[in-house]
PQR file with spaces between the fields and no chain letter, atoms N, CA, C, O and H, PARSE charges and radii, in Angstrom:
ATOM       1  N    UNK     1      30.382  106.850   24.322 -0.4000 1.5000
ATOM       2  CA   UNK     1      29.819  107.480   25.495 -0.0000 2.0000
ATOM       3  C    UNK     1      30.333  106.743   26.726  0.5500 1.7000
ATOM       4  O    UNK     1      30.770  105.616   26.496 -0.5500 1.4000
ATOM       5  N    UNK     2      30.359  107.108   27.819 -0.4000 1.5000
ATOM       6  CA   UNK     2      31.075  106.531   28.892 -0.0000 2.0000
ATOM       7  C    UNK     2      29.762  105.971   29.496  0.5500 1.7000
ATOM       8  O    UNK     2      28.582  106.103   29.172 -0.5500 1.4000
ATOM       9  H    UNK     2      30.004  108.024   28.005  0.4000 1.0000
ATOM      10  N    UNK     3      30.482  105.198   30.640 -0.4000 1.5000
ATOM      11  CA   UNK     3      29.394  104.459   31.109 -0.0000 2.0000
ATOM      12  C    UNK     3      28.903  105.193   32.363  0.5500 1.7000
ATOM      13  O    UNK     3      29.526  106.002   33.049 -0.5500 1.4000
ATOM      14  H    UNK     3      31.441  105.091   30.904  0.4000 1.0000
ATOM      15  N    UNK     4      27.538  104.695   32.528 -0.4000 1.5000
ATOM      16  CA   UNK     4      26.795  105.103   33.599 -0.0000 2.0000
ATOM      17  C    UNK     4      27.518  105.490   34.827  0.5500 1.7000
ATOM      18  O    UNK     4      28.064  104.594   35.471 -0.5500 1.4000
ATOM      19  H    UNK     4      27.031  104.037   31.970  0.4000 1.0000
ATOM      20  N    UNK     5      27.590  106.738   35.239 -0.4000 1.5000
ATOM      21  CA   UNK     5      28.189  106.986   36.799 -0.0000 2.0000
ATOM      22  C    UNK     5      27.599  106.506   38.171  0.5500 1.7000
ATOM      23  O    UNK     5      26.432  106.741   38.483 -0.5500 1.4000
ATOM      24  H    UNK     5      27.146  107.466   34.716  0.4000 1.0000
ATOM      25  N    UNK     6      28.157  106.069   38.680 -0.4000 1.5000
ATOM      26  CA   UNK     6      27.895  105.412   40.151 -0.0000 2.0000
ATOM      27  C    UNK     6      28.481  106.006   41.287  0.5500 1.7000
ATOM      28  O    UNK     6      29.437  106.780   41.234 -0.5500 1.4000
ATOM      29  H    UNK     6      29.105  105.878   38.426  0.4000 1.0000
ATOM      30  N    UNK     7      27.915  105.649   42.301 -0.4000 1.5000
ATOM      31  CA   UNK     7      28.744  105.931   43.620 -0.0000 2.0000
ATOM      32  C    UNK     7      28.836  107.756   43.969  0.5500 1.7000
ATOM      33  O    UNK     7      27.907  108.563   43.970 -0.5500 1.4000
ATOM      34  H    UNK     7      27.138  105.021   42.345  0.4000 1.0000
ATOM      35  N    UNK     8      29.779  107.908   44.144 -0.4000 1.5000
ATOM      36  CA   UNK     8      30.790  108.788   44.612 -0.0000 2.0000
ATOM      37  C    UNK     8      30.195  110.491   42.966  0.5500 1.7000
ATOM      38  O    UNK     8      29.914  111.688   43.019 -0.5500 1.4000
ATOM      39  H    UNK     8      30.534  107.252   44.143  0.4000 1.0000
ATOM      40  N    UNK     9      30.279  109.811   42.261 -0.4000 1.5000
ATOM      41  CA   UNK     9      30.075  110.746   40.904 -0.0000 2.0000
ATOM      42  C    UNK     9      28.124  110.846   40.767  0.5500 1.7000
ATOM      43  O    UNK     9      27.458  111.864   40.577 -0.5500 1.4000
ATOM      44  H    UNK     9      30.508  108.839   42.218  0.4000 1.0000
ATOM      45  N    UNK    10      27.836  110.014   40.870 -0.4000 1.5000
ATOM      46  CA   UNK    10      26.272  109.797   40.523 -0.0000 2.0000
ATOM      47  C    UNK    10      25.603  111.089   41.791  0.5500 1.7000
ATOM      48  O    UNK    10      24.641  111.836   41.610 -0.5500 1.4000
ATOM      49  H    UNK    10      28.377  109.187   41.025  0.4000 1.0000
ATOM      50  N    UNK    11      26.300  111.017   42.773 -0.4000 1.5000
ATOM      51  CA   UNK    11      25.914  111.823   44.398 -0.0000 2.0000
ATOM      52  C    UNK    11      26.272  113.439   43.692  0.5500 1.7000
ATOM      53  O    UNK    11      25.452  114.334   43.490 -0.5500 1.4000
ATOM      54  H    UNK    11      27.082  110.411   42.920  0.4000 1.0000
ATOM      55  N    UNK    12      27.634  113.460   43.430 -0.4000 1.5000
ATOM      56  CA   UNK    12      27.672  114.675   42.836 -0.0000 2.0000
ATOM      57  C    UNK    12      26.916  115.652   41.898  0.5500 1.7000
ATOM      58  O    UNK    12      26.713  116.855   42.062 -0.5500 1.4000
ATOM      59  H    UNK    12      28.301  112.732   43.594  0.4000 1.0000
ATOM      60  N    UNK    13      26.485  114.703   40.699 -0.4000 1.5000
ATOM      61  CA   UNK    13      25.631  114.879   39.625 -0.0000 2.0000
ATOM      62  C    UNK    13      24.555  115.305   40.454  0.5500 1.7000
ATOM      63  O    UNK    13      24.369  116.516   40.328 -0.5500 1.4000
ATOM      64  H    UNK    13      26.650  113.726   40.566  0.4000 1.0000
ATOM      65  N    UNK    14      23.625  114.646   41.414 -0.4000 1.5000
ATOM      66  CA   UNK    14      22.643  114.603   41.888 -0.0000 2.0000
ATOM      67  C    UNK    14      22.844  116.398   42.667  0.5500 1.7000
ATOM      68  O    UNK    14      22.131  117.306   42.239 -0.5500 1.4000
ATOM      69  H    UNK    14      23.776  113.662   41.516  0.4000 1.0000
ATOM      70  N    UNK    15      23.659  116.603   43.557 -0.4000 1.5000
ATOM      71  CA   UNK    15      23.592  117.582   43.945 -0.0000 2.0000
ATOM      72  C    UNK    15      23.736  118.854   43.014  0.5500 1.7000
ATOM      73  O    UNK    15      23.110  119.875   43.299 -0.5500 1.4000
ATOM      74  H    UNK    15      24.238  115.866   43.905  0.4000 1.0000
ATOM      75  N    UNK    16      24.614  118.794   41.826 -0.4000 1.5000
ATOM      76  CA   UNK    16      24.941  119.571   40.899 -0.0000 2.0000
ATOM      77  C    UNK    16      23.240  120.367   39.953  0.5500 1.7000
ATOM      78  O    UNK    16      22.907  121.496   39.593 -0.5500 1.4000
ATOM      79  H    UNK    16      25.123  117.965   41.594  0.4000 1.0000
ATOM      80  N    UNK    17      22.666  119.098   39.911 -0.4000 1.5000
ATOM      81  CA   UNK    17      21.798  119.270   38.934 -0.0000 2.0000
ATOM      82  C    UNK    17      20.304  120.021   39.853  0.5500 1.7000
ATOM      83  O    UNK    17      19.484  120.702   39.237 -0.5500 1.4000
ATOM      84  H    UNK    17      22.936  118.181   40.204  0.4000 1.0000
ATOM      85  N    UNK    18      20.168  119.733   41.413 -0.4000 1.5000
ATOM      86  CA   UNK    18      19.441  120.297   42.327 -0.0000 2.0000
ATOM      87  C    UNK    18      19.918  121.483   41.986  0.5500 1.7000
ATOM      88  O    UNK    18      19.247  122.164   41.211 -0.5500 1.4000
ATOM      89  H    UNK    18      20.834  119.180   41.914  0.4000 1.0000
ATOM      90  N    UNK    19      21.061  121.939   42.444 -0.4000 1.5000
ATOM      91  CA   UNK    19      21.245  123.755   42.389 -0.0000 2.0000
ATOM      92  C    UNK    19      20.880  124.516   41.245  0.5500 1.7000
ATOM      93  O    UNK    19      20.685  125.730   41.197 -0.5500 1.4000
ATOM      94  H    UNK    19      21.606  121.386   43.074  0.4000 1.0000
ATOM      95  N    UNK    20      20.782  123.398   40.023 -0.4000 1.5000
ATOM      96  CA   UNK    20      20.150  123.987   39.067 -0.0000 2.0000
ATOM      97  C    UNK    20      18.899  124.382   39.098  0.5500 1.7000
ATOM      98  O    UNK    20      18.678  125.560   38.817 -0.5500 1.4000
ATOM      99  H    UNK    20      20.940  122.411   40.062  0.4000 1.0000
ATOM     100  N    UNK    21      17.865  123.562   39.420 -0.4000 1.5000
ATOM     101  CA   UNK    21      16.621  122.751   39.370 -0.0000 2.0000
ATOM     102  C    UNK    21      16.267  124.160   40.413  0.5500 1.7000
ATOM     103  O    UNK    21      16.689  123.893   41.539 -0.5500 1.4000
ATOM     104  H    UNK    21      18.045  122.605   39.648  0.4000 1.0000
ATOM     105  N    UNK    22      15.606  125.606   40.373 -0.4000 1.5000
ATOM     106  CA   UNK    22      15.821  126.175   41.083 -0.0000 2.0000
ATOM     107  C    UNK    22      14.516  125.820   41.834  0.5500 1.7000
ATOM     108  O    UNK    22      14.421  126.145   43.017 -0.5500 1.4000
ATOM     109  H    UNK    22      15.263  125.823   39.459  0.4000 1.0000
ATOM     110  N    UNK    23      13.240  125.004   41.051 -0.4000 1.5000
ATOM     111  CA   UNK    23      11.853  125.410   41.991 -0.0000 2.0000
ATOM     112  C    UNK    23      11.992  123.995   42.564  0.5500 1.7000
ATOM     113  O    UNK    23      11.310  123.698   43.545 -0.5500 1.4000
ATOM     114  H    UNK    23      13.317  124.741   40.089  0.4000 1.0000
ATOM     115  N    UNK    24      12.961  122.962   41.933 -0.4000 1.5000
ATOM     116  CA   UNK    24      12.890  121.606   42.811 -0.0000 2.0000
ATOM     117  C    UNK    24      11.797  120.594   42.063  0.5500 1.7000
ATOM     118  O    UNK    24      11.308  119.763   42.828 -0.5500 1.4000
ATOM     119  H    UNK    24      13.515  123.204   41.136  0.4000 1.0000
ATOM     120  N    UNK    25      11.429  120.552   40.945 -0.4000 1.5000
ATOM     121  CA   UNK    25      10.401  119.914   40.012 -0.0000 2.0000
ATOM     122  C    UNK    25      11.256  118.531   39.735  0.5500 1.7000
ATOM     123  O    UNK    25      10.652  117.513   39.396 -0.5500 1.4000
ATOM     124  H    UNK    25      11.826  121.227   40.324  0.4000 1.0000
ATOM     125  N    UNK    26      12.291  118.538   39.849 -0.4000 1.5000
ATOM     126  CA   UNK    26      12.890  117.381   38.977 -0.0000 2.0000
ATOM     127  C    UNK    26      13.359  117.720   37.719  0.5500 1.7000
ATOM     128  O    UNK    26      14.223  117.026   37.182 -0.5500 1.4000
ATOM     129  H    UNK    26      12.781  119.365   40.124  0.4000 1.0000
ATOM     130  N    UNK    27      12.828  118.843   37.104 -0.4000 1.5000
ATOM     131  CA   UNK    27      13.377  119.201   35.559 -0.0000 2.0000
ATOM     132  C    UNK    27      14.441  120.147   35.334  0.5500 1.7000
ATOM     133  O    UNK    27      14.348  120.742   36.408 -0.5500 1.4000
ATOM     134  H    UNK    27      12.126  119.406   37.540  0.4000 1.0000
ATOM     135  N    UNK    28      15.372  120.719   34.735 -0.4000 1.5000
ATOM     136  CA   UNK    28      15.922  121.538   34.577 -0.0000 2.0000
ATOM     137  C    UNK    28      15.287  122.639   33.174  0.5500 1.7000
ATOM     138  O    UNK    28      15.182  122.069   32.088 -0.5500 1.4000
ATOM     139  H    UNK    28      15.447  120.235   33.863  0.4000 1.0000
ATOM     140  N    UNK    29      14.962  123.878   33.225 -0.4000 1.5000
ATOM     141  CA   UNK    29      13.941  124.268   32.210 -0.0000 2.0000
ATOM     142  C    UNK    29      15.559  125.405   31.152  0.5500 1.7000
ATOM     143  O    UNK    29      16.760  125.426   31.419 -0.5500 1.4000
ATOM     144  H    UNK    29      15.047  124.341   34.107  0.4000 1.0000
ATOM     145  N    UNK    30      15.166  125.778   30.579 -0.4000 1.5000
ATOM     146  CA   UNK    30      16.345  126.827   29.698 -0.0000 2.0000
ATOM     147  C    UNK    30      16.315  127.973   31.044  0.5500 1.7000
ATOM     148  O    UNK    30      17.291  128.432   31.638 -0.5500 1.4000
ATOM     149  H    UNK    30      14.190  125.760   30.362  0.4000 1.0000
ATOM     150  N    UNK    31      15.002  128.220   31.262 -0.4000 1.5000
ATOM     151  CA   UNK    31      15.168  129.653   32.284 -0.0000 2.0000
ATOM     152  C    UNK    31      16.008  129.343   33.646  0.5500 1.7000
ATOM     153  O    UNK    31      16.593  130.210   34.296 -0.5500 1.4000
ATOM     154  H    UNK    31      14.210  127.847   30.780  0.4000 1.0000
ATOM     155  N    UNK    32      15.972  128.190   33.909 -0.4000 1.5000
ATOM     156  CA   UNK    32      16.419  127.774   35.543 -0.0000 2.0000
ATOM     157  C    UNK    32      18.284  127.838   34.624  0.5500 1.7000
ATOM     158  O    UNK    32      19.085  128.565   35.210 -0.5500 1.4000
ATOM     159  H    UNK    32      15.497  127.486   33.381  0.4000 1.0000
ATOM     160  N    UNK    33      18.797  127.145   33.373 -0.4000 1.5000
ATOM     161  CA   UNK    33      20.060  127.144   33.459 -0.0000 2.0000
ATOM     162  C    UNK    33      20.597  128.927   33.329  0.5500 1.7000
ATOM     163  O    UNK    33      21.673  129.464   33.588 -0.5500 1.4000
ATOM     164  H    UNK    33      18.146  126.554   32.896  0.4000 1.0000
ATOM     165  N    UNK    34      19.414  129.414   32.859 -0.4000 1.5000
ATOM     166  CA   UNK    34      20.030  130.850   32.361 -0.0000 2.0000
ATOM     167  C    UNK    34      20.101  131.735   33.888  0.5500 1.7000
ATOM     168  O    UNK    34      20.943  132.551   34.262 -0.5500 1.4000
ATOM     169  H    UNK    34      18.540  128.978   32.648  0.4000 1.0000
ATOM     170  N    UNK    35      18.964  131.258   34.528 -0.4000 1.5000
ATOM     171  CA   UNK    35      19.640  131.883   35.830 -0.0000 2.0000
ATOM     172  C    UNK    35      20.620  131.407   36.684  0.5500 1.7000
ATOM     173  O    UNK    35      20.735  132.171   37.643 -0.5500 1.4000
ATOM     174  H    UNK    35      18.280  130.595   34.224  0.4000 1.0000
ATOM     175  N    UNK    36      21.386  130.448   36.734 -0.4000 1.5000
ATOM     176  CA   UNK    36      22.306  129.468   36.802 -0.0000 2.0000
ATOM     177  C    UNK    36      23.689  130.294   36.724  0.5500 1.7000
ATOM     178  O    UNK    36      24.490  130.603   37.606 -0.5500 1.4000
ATOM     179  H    UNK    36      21.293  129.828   35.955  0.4000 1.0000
ATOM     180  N    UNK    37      23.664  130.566   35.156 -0.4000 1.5000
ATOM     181  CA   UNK    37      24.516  130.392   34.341 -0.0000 2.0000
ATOM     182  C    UNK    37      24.413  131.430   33.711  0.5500 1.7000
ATOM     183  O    UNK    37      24.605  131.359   32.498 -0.5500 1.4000
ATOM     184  H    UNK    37      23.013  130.315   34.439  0.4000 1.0000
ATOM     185  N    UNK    38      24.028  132.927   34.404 -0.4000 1.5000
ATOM     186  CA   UNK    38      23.965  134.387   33.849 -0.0000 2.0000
ATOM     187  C    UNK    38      24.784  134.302   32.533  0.5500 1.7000
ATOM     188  O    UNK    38      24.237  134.272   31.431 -0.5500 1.4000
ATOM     189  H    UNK    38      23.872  132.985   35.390  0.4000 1.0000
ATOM     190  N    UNK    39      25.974  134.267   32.693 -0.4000 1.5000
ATOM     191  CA   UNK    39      26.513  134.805   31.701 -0.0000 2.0000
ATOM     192  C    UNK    39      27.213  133.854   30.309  0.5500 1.7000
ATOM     193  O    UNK    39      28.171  133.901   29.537 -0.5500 1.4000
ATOM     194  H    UNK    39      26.418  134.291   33.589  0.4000 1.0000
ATOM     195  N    UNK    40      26.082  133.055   30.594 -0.4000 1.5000
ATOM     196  CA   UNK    40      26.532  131.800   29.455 -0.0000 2.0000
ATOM     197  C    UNK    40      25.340  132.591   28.311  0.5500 1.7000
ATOM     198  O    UNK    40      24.401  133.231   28.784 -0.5500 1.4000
ATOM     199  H    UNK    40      25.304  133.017   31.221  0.4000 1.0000
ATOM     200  N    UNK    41      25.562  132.420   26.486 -0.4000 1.5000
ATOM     201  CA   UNK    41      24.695  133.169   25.682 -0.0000 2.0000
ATOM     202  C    UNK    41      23.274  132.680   25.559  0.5500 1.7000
ATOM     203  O    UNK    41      23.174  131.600   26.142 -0.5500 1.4000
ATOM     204  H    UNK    41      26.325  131.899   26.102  0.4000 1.0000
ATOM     205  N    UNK    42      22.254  133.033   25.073 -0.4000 1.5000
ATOM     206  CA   UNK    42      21.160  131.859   25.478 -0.0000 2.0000
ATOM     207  C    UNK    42      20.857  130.960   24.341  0.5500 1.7000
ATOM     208  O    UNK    42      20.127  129.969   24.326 -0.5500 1.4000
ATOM     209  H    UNK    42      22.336  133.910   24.599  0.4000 1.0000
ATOM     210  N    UNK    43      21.867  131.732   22.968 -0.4000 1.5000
ATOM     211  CA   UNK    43      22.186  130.643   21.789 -0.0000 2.0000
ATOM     212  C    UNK    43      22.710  129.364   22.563  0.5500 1.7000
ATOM     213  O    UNK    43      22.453  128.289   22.022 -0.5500 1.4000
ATOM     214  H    UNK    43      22.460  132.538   22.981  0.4000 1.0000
ATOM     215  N    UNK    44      23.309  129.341   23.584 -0.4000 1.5000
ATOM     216  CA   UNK    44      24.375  128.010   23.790 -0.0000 2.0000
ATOM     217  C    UNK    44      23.535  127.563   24.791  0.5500 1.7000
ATOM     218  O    UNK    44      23.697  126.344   24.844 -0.5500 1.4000
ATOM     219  H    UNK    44      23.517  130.214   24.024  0.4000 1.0000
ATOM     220  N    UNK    45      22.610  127.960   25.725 -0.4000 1.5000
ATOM     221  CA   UNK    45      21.775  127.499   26.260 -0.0000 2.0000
ATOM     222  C    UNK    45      20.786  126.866   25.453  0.5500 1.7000
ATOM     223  O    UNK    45      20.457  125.768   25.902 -0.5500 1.4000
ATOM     224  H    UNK    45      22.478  128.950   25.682  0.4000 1.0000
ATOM     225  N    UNK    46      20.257  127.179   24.496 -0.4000 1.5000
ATOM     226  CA   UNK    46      19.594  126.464   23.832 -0.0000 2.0000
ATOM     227  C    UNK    46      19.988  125.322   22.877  0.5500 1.7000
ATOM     228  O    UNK    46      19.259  124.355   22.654 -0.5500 1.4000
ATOM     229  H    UNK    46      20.524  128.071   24.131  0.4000 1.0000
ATOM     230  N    UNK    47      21.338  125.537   22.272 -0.4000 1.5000
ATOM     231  CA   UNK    47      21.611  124.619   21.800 -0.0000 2.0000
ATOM     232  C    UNK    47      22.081  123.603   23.150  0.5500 1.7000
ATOM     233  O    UNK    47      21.437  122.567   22.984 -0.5500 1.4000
ATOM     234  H    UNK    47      21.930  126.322   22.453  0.4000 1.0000
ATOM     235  N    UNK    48      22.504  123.533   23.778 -0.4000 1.5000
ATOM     236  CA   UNK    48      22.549  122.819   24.981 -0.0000 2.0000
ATOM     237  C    UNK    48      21.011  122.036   24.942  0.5500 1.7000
ATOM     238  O    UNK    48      20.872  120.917   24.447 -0.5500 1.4000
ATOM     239  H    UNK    48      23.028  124.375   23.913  0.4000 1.0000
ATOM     240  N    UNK    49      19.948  122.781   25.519 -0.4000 1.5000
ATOM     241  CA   UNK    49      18.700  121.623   25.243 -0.0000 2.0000
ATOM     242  C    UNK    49      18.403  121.191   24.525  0.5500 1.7000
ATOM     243  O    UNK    49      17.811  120.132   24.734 -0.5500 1.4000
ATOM     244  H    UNK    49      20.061  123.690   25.921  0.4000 1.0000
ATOM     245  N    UNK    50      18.589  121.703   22.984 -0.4000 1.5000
ATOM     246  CA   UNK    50      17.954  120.978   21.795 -0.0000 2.0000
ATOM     247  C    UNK    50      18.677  119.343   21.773  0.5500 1.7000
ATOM     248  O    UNK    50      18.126  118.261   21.572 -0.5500 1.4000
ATOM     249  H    UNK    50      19.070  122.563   22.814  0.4000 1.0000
ATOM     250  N    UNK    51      20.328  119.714   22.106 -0.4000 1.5000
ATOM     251  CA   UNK    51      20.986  118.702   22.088 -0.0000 2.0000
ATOM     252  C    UNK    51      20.899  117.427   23.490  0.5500 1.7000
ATOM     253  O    UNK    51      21.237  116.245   23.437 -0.5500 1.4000
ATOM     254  H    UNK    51      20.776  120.594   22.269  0.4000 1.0000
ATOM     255  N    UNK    52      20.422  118.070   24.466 -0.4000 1.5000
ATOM     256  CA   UNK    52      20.443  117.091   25.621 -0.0000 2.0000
ATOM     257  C    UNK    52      19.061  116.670   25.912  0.5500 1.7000
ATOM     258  O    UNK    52      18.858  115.584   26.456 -0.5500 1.4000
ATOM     259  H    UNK    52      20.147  119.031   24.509  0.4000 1.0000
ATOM     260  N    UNK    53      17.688  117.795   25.444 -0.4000 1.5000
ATOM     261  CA   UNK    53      16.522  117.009   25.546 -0.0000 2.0000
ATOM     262  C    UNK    53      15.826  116.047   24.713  0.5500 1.7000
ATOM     263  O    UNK    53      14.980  116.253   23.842 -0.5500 1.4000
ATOM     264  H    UNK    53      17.853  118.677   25.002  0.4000 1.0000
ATOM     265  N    UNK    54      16.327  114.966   25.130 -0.4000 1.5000
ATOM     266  CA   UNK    54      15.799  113.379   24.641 -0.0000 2.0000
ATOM     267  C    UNK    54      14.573  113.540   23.919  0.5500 1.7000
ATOM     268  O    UNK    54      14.361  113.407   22.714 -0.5500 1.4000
ATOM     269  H    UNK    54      17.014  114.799   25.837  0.4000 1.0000
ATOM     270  N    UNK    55      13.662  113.906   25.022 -0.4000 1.5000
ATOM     271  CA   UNK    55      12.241  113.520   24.988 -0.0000 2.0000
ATOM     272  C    UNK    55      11.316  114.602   24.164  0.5500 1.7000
ATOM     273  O    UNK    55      10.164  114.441   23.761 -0.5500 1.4000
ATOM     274  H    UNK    55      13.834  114.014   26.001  0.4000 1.0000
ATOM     275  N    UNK    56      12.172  115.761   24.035 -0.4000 1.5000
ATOM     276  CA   UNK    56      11.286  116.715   23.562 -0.0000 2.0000
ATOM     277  C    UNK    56      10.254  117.446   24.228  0.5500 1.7000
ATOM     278  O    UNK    56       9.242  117.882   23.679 -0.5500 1.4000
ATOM     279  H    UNK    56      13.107  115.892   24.362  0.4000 1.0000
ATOM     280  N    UNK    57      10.571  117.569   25.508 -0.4000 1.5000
ATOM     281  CA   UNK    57       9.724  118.357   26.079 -0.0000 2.0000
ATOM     282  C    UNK    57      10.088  119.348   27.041  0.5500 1.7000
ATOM     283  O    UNK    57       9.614  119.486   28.169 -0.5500 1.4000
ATOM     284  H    UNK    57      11.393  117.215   25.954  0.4000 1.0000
ATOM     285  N    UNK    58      11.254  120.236   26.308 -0.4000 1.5000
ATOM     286  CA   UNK    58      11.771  121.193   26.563 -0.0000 2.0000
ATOM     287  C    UNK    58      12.200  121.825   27.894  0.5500 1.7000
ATOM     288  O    UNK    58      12.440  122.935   28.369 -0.5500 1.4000
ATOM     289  H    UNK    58      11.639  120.124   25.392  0.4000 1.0000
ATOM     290  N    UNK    59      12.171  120.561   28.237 -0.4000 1.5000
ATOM     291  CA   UNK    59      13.270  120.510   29.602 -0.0000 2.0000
ATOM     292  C    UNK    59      14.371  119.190   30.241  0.5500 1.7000
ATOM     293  O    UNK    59      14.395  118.166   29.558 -0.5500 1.4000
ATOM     294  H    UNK    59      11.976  119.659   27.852  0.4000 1.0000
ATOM     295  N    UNK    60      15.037  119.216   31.206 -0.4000 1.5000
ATOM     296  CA   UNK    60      15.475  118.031   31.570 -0.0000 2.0000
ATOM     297  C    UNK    60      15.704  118.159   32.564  0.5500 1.7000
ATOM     298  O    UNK    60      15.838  119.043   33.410 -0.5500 1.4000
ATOM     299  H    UNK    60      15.017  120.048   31.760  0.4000 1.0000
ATOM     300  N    UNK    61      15.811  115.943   32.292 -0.4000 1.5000
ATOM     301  CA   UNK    61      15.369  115.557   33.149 -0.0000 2.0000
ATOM     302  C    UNK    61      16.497  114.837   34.062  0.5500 1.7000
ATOM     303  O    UNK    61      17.399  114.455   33.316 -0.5500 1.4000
ATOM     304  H    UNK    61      15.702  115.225   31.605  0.4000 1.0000
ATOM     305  N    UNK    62      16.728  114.559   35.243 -0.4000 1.5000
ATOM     306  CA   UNK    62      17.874  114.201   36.142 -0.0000 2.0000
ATOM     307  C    UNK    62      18.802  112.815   34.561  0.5500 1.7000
ATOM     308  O    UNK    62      19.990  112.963   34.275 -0.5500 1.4000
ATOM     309  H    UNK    62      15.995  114.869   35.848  0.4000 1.0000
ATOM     310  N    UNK    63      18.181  112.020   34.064 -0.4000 1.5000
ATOM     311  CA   UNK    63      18.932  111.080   33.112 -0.0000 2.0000
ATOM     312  C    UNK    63      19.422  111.530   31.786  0.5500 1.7000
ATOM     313  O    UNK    63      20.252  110.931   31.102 -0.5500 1.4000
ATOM     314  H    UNK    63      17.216  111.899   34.297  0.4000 1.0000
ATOM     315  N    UNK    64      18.659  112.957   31.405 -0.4000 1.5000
ATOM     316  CA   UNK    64      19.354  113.928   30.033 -0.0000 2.0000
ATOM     317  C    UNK    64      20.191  114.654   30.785  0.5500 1.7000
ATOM     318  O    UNK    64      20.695  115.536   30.090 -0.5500 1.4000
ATOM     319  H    UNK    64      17.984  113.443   31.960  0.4000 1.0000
ATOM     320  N    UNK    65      20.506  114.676   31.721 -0.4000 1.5000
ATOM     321  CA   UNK    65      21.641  115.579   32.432 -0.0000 2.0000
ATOM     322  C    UNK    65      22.507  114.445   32.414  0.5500 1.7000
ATOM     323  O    UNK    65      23.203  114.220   31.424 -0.5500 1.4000
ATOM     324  H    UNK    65      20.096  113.960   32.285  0.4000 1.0000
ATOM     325  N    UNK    66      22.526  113.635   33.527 -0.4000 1.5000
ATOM     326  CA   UNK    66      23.966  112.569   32.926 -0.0000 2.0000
ATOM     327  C    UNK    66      24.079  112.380   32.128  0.5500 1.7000
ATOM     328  O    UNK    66      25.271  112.096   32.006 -0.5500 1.4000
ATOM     329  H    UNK    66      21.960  113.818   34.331  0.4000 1.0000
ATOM     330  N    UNK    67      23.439  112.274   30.941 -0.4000 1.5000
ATOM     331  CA   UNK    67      23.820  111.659   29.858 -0.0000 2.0000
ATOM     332  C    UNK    67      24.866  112.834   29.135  0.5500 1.7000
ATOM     333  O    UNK    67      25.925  112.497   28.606 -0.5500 1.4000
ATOM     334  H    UNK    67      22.471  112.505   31.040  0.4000 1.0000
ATOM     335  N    UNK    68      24.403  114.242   29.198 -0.4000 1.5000
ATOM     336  CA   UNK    68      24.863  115.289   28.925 -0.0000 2.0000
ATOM     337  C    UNK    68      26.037  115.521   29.063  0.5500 1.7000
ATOM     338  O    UNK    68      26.886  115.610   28.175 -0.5500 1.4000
ATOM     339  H    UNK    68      23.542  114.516   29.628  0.4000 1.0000
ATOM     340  N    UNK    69      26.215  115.679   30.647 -0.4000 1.5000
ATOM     341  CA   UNK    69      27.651  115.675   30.958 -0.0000 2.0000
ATOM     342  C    UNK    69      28.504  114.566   31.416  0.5500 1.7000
ATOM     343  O    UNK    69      29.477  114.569   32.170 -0.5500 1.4000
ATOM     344  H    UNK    69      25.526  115.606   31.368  0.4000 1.0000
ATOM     345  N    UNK    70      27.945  113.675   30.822 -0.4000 1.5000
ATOM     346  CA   UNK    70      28.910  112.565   30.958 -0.0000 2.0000
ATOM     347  C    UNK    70      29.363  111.824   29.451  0.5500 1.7000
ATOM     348  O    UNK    70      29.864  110.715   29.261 -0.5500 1.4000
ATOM     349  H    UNK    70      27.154  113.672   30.210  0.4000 1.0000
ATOM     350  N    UNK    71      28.998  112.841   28.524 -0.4000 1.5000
ATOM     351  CA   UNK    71      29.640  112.393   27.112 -0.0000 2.0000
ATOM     352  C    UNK    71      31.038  112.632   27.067  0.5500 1.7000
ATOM     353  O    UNK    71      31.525  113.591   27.666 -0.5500 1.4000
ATOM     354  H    UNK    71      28.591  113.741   28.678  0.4000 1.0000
ATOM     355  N    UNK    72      31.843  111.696   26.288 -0.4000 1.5000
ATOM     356  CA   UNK    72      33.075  111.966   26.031 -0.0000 2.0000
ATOM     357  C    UNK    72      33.536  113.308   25.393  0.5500 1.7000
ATOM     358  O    UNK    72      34.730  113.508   25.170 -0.5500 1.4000
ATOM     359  H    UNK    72      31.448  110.917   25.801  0.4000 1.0000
């Protein structure tokens, strides 16, 4: 896994993952990426959370998102 993003990338992430975040909670939910991300399937949306939510509580969170897209 790569290492923690900083700086310049960490700012990006941060803004990336807001436009998701559509009500602004801090979480990203399956419904906020599917409206996001119309035309992604919602099989791959879901496997997307099963695989990136840590905690099990069926959403994520700003640190299951980096971690997400910052895997090799």
């Amino acid at each position: 896994m790569s290492a923690e993003p900083t700086g310049e990338r960490l700012t990006e992430l941060r803004q990336k993952f807001a436009a998701i975040d559509g009500d602004g909670d801090g979480f990203i939910t399956e419904r906020e990426f599917g409206e996001h991300f119309p035309d992604l399937p919602a099989e791959a949306v879901g496997s997307l959370s099963l695989q990136a939510d840590a905690d099990g509580d069926g959403r994520l969170s700003f640190e299951e998102f980096v971690r997400i897209v910052s895997q090799d």
